[in-house]
C-alpha positions in Angstrom: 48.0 10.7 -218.6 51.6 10.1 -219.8 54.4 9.8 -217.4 58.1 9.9 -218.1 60.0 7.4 -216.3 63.8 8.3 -216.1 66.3 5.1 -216.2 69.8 5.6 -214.9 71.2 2.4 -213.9 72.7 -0.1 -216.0 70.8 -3.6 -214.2 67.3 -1.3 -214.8 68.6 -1.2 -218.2 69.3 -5.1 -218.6 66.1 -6.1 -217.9 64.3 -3.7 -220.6 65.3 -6.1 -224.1 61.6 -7.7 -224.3 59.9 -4.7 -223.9 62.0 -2.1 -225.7 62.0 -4.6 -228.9 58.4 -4.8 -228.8 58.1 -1.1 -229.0 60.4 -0.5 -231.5 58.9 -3.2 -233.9 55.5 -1.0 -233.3 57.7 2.3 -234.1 58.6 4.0 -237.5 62.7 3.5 -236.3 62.8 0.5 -236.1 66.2 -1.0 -237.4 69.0 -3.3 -236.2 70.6 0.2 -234.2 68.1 1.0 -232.3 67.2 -2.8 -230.8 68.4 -3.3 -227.1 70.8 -5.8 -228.4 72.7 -3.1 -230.1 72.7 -0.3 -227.6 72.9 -2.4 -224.0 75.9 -3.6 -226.1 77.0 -0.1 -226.7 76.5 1.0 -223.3 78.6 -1.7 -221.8 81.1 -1.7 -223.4 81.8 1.8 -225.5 79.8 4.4 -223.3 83.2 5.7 -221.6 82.0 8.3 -218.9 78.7 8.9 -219.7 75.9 8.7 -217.5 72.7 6.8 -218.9 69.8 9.3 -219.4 66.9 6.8 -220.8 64.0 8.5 -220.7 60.5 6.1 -221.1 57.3 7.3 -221.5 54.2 5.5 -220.2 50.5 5.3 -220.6 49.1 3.9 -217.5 51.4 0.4 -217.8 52.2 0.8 -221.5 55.6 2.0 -223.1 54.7 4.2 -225.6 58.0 6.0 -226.0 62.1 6.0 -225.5 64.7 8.3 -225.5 67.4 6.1 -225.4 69.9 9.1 -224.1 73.3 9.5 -222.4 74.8 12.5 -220.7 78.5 12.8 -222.1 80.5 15.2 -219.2 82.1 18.2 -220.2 85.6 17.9 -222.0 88.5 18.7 -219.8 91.1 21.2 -221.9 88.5 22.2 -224.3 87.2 25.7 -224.8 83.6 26.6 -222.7 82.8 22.8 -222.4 79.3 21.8 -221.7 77.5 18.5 -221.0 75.4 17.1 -223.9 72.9 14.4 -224.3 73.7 12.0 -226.8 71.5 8.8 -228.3 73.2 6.0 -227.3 75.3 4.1 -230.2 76.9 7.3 -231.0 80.4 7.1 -232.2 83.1 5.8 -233.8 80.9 2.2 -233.9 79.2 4.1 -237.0 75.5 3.6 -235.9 73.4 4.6 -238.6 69.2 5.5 -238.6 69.9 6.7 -234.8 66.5 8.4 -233.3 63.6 8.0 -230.3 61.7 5.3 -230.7 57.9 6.2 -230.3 55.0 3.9 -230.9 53.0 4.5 -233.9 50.3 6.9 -233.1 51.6 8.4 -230.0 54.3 10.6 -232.2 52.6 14.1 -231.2 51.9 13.2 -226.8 55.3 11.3 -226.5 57.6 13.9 -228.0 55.7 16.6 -226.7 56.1 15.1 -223.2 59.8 14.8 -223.6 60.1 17.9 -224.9 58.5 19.4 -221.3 61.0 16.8 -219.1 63.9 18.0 -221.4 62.6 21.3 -221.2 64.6 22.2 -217.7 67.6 20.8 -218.5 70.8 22.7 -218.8 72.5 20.5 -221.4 72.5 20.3 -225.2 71.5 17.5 -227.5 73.6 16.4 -230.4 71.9 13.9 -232.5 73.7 12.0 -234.7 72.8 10.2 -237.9 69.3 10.7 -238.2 66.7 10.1 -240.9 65.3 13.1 -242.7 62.3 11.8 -241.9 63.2 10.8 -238.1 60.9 11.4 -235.2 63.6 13.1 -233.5 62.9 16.3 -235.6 59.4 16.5 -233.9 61.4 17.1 -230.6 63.4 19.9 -232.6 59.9 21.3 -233.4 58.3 21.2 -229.9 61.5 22.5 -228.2 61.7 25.8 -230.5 58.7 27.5 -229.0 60.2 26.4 -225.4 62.7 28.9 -226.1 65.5 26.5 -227.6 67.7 27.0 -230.6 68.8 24.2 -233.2 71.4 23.3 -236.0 71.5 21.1 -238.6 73.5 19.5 -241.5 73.1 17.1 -243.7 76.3 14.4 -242.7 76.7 11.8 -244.7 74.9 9.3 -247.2 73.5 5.4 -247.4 73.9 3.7 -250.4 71.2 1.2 -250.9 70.2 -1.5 -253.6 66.2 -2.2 -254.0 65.9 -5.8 -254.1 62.2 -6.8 -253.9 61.2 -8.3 -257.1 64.9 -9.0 -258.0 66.6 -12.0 -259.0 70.3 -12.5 -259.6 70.3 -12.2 -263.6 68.3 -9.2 -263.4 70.3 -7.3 -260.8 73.1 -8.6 -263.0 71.3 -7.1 -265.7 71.1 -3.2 -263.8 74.8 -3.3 -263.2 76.8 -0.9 -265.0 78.5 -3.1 -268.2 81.9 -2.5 -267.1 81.2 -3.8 -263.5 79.3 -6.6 -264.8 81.9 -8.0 -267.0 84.4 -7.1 -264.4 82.8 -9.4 -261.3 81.5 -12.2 -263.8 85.2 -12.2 -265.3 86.6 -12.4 -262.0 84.4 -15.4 -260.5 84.8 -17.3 -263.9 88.8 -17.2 -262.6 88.7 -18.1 -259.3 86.8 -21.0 -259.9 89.0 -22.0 -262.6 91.9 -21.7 -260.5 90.6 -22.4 -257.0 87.7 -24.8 -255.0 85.4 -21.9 -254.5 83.6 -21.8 -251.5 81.2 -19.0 -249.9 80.2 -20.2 -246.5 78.2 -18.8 -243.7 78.6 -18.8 -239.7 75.4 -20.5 -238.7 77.2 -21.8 -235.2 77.7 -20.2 -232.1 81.1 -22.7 -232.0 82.5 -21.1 -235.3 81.0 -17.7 -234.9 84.1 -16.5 -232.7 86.8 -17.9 -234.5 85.3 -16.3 -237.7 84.8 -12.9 -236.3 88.2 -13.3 -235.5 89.5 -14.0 -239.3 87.0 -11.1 -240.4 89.1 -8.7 -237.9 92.4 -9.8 -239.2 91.6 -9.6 -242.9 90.1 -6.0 -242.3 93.2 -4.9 -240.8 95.2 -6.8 -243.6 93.8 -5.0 -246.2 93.9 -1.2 -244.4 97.3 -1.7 -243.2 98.8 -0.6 -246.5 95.9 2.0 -247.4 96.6 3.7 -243.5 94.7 2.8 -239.9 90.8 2.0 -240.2 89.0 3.0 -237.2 86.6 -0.2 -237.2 88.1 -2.4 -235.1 90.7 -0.1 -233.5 90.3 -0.3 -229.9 89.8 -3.5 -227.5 86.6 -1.9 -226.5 85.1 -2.0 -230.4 86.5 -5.4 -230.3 84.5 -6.3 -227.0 81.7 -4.9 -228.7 81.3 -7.0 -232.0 82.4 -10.3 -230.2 79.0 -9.6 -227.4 77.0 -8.2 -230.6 77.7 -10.8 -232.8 77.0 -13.4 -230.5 73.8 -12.0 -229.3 73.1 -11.5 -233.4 73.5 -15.2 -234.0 71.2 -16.3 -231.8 68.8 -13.3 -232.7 69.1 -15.0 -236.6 70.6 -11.4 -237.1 74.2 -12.3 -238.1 75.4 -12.6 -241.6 79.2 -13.4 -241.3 80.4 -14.5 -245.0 83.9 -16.4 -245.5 85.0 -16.5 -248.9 87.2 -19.6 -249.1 89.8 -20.3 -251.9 91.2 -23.9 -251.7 89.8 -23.7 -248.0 92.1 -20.7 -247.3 89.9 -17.6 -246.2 90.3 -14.8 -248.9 87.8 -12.3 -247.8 85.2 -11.8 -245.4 82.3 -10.1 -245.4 80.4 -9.1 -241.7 76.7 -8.0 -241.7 73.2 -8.3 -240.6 69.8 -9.6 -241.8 67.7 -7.2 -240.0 63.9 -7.1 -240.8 63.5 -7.0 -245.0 67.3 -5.4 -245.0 70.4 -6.9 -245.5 73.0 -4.5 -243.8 76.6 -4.5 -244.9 78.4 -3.6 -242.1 82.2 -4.5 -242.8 84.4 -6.3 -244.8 88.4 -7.5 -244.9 90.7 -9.8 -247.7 93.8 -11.2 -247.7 96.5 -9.0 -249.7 97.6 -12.1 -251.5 94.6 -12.9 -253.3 93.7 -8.7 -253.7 94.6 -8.9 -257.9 92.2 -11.9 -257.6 89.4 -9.0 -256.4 88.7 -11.4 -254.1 86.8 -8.1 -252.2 84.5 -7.1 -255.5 83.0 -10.7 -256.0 82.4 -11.2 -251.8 80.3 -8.1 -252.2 78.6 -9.6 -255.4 78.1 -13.1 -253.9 76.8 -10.9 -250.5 74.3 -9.6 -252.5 73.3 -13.0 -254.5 73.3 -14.2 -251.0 70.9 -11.3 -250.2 68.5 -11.8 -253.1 67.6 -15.6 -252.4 66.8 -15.5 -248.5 64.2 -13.1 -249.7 65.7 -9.8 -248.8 63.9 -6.6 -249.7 67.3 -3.9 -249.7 70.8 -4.4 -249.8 72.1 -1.5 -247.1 75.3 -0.7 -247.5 75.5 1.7 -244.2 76.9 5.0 -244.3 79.5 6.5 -246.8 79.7 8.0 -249.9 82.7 5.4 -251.0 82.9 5.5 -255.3 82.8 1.2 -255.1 79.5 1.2 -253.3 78.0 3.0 -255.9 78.8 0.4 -258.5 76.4 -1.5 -256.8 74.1 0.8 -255.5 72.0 4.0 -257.6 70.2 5.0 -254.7 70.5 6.1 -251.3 69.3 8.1 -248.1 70.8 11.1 -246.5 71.8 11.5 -242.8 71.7 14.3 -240.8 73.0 16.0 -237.4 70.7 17.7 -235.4 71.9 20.3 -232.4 69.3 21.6 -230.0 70.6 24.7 -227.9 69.2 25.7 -224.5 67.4 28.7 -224.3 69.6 32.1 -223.3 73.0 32.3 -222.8 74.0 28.7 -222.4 72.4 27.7 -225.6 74.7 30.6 -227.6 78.0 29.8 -226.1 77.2 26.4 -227.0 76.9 27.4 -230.3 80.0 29.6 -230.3 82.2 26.7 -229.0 80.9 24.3 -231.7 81.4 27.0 -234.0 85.0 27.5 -232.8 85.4 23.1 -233.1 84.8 23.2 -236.5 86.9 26.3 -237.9 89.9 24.9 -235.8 89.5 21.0 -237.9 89.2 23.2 -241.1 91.7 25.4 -240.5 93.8 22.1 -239.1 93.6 20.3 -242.8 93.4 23.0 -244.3 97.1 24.0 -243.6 98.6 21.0 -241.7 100.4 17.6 -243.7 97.3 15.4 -244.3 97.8 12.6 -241.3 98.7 15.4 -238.8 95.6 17.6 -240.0 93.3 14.4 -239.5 94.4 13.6 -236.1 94.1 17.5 -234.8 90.7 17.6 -236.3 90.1 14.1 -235.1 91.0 15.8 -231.7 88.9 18.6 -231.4 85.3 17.9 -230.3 84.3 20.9 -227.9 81.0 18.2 -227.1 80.8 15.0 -226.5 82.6 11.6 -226.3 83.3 10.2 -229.8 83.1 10.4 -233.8 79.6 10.9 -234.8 
């Protein structure tokens, strides 16, 4: 007999990292943004005014299940606002592979018994980056004969590079010719011209002061291009100084310094998570940018990759042309929407209906930075950026 245990408090929530990892190892999710490091992280410091909704499922004394929710309040100015359940990560943090987290085996009992608890609620769900092949779209199926309604969309794309089997000369060897000549070219020149040095934080006493550098390179090299969103906010900030921290003593962390004459030219901030290298982020000093000190930290990134053994080179979500120079592959995301039944569940639809004309309409026939931030602006749901 399964029972749904419902966890709303944030110390209840502390004490869960042992056993939520163990489940998700035994799940079909299981990545670096759906481990208890990532979204406790999350929670405490990006969660704004949501309430924490975990929803986890037992057999007897066993976890067999999580729903690692949060209720986001309605929107205040916004048109028919409604509360919505959200998986935790969501946002501008750019979680990727978001989704419940079910033990293997237990896929058909577990979602069918959080379909029944969800069943009474008067809230939507918006799911965010799923996998096409998520768990999460089991809820969507057991929900539909309970009388609710869904949306979807394909949302973005993850570039990724297959690297069992791989060495570096035959990767090399994939690489478009261009490309190939391009990054050898350009590595042949910096060490002619400069001590070449790749480094990685291995230290807790250098991890902080590197994130640091990683930070202000990023924003060196989007301050002419126009604002990134990736370290934007002291609360993002908060969040990668905890998470990295946490990821270095995990073994997770894979912060790369590029150093030219022992000045840092580029950074490169990521994860060794399971088979996968992920590339999360990256920065370079505008100086050195006709030295494409970026293109050859990628290259040496992936090198880097290669000989600890990794089996994929990740490079997260976005469709971005230079990613695929590296990458020929890659896997679709996708937003899921599940309505309530009746009347709620259509004006929900209506108002997210109404959202999206108004950010077409709003770059469609504003100046480009003004459109952005108006469409930026107007999320009839939820919290954040999915």
């Amino acid at each position: 007999m399964l029972r749904i245990e419902r966890i709303e408090d944030t110390d209840r929530f502390a004490l869960m990292g042992e056993e939520w990892n163990a489940l998700l190892r035994d799940s079909d999710a299981d990545c670096l943004f759906l481990t208890w490091e990532w979204l406790y992280t999350w929670w405490r410091t990006l969660a704004g005014r949501r309430r924490l909704f975990i929803l986890a499922v037992r057999c007897g004394d066993q976890l067999v299940a999580i729903a690692p929710l949060a209720l986001a309040p309605p929107a205040l100015g916004r048109l028919l606002p409604f509360r919505s359940f959200q998986l935790l990560g969501t946002g501008a943090v750019g979680s990727d592979y978001l989704d419940l987290i079910v033990r293997r085996g237990w896929e058909d009992e577990a979602v069918n018994a959080l379909a029944e608890c969800l069943r009474s609620e008067r809230a939507m769900l918006e799911l965010h980056r799923l996998r096409p092949e998520a768990v999460s779209w089991r809820l969507a199926e057991s929900l539909e004969p309970r009388g609710w309604s869904l949306r979807q969309a394909r949302t973005d794309v993850c570039p990724f590079i297959p690297l069992a089997g791989e060495s570096w000369p035959s990767y090399l060897a994939a690489l478009g010719s261009a490309h190939r000549y391009n990054l050898q070219r350009r590595l042949r020149n910096l060490q002619r011209d400069f001590t070449v040095r790749f480094e990685r934080v291995q230290a807790e006493a250098g991890r902080a002061e590197a994130l640091g550098r990683l930070i202000g390179l990023h924003e060196a090299r989007w301050r002419e291009r126009g604002q990134s969103e990736a370290f934007v906010s002291p609360a993002l900030v908060a969040f990668h100084e905890e998470l990295s921290r946490l990821a270095l003593a995990r073994g997770w962390l894979r912060l790369l310094e590029l150093r030219l004459d022992d000045r840092p030219a580029a950074a490169l901030y990521g994860f060794r998570y399971g088979p996968a290298f992920l590339f999360y982020q990256s920065g370079l000093d505008p100086a050195f940018a006709k030295q494409s000190v970026g293109l050859v930290t990628m290259g040496l990134a992936i090198k880097s990759a290669i000989e600890e053994g990794a089996a994929q080179y990740d490079l997260l979500h976005g469709a971005e042309p230079y990613k695929f120079l590296w990458a020929r592959d890659a896997r679709e995301l996708r937003r899921l929407e599940l309505y309530p039944p009746l009347w709620r569940g259509f004006l929900c639809q209506r108002t997210l209906a109404l959202g999206r004309a108004a950010r077409r309409t709003a770059r469609r026939v504003l100046p480009r930075a003004w459109g952005d931030r108006v469409a930026a602006g107007w999320r009839p749901f939820g919290l954040g950026r999915a």
